[in-house]
C-alpha positions, -999 to 999 in steps of 0.1 A, spaced: -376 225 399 -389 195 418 -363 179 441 -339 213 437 -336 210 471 -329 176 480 -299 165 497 -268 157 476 -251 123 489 -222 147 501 -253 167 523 -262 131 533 -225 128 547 -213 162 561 -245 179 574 -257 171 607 -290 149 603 -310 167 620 -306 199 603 -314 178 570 -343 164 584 -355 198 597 -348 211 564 -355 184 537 -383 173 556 -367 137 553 -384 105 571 -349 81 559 -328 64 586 -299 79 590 -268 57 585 -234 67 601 -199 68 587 -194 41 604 -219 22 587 -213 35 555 -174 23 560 -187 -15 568 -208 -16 539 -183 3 516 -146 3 523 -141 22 491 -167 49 493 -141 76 515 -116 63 488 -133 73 462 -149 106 481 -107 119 484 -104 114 448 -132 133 439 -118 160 467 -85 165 450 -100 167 415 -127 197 427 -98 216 445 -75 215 416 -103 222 393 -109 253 416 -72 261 418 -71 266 381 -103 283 380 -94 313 403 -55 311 392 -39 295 421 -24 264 434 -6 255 465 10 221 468 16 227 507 -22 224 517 -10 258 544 -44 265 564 -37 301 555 -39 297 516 -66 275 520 -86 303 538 -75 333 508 -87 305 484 -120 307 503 -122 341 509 -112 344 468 -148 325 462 -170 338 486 -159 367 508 -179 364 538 -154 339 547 -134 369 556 -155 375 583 -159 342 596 -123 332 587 -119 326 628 -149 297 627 -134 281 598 -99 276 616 -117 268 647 -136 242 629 -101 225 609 -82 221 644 -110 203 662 -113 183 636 -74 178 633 -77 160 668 -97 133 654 -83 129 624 -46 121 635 -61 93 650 -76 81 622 -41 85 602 -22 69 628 -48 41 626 -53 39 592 -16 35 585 -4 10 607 -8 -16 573 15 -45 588 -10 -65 609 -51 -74 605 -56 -44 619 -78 -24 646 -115 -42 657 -143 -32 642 -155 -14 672 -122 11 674 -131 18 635 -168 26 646 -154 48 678 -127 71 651 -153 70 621 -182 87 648 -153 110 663 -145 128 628 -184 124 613 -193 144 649 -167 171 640 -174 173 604 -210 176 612 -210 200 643 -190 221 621 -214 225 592 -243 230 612 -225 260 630 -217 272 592 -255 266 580 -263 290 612 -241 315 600 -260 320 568 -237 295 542 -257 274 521 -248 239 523 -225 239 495 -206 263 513 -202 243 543 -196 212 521 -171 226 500 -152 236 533 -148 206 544 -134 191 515 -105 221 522 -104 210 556 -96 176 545 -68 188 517 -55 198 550 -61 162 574 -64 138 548 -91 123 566 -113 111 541 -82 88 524 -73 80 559 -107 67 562 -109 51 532 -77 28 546 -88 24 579 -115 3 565 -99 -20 544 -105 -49 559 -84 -75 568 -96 -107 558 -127 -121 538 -147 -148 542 -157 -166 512 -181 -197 499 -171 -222 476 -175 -224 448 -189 -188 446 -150 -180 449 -134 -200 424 -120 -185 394 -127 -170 364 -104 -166 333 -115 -142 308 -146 -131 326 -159 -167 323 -148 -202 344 -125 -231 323 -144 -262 315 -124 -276 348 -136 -251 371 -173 -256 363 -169 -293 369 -155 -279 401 -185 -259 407 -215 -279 394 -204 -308 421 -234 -319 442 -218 -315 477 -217 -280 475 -252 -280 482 -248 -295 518 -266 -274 543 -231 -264 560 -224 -241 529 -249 -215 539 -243 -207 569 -226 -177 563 -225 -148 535 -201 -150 508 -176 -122 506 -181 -114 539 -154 -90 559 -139 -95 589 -123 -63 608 -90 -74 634 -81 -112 637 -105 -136 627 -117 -152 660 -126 -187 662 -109 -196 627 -104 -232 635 -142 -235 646 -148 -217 612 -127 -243 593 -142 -271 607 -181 -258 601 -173 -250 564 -167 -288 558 -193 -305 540 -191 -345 533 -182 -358 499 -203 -387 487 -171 -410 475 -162 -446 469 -136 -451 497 -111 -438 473 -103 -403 482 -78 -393 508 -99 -360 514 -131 -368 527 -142 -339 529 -146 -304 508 -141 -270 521 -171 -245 509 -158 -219 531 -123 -201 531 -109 -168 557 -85 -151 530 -65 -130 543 -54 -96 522 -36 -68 525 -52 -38 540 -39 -12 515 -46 -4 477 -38 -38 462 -53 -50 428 -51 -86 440 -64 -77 476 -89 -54 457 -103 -82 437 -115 -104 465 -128 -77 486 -149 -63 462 -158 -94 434 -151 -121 458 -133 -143 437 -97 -159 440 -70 -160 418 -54 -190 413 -47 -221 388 -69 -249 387 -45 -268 406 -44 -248 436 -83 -256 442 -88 -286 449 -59 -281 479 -79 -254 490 
């Protein structure tokens, strides 16, 4: 039918760009892994999930399942669903130890879960090295005559085998967020208390000092420049002389842990904190 041969998003990911645009006929920008890990840290996350879900699916399907990920077993489970692989058996393991080299950097990387982590530019340098493999790979497959399910479907056994794509997934957590106030405050049962909201409707949010930035931004390695940050996110509050605090805070650098965390999880991807009412106006 119409759009039969469109690219899947896991063509938009593993198969060289310009074979897609050669043979899609495609006029998009291309967006690298690197770009797609910046804009979403779960995506490779959620792309090993789905990778462990088809393979055991397929395991059961053809009657086998090996816990030990052995690149032999993983090329008979090929060969079990399309046997020209037993032809081309020598490209496929040609193809999972080149890519092996860039993916232990990515796990040794990725796992190293006790500081902020690397830069943003050493992500952007690992996530290019594996998408390069991945991609070189696939094209050399397409020229052998495999569709690009084939190809794709490889991959994912490569990665039973690396882990790259979870590695990945970790690699760009990120280490801290920036966040506006009150766009961060809390919610308790999916709606704000009556005392947050007075929080939130106060007029000196809307100083021009609380826009300068995004909310729920991330920030990959240490924060630079965190005490100029602090004192740019401080708007004036219109008071009587009264207050001790002078001053508001619309922006916060939260720092979270750079692994599967529900709390961490929550204020990289809603952008709100989790605290009692107390805690914010300290804040």
């Amino acid at each position: 039918g119409v759009g039969a041969d469109r690219p899947t998003p896991l063509d938009v990911l593993f198969i060289a760009w310009s074979r897609r645009a050669e043979s899609d006929g495609l006029n998009t920008l291309d967006q690298g892994w690197d770009d797609i890990g910046d804009a979403q840290w779960n995506l490779f996350s959620m792309l090993a999930n789905f990778r462990r879900l088809l393979l055991a699916f397929i395991e059961r399907h053809i009657g086998t399942q090996d816990n030990q990920a052995s690149i032999f077993s993983l090329v008979e489970m090929l060969i079990r669903l399309d046997p020209r692989w037993r032809d081309h058996s020598g490209f496929f393991l040609q193809g999972a130890s080149t890519l092996a080299v860039a993916a232990v950097e990515v796990v040794a990387l990725a796992m190293n879960v006790t500081d902020a982590g690397p830069n943003i530019r050493a992500k952007q340098v690992l996530s290019q090295a594996v998408a390069r493999a991945v991609q070189h790979w696939t094209s050399g497959a397409l020229d052998l005559g495999f569709s690009k399910e084939d190809a794709v479907l490889a991959v994912l056994f490569m990665d039973k085998l690396h882990g790259f794509l979870e590695a990945l997934g970790a690699l760009w957590h990120p280490g801290t967020v920036l966040l506006q106030v009150p766009k961060a405050l809390p919610e308790f049962g999916g709606k704000r208390s009556a005392a947050m909201m007075t929080i939130a409707r106060a007029p000196h949010w809307q100083s021009r000092s609380c826009s300068r930035f995004s909310h729920k931004r991330d920030v990959h390695g240490i924060l630079r420049g965190s005490t100029m940050f602090a004192r740019a996110m401080l708007t004036p509050l219109a008071t009587n002389g009264s207050s001790a605090w002078p001053y508001a805070r619309c922006g916060l650098a939260m720092r979270v842990m750079r692994r599967t965390h529900i709390t961490s999880d929550n204020i990289r991807s809603r952008g709100r904190m989790h605290c009692s009412v107390e805690v914010v106006p300290i804040l």
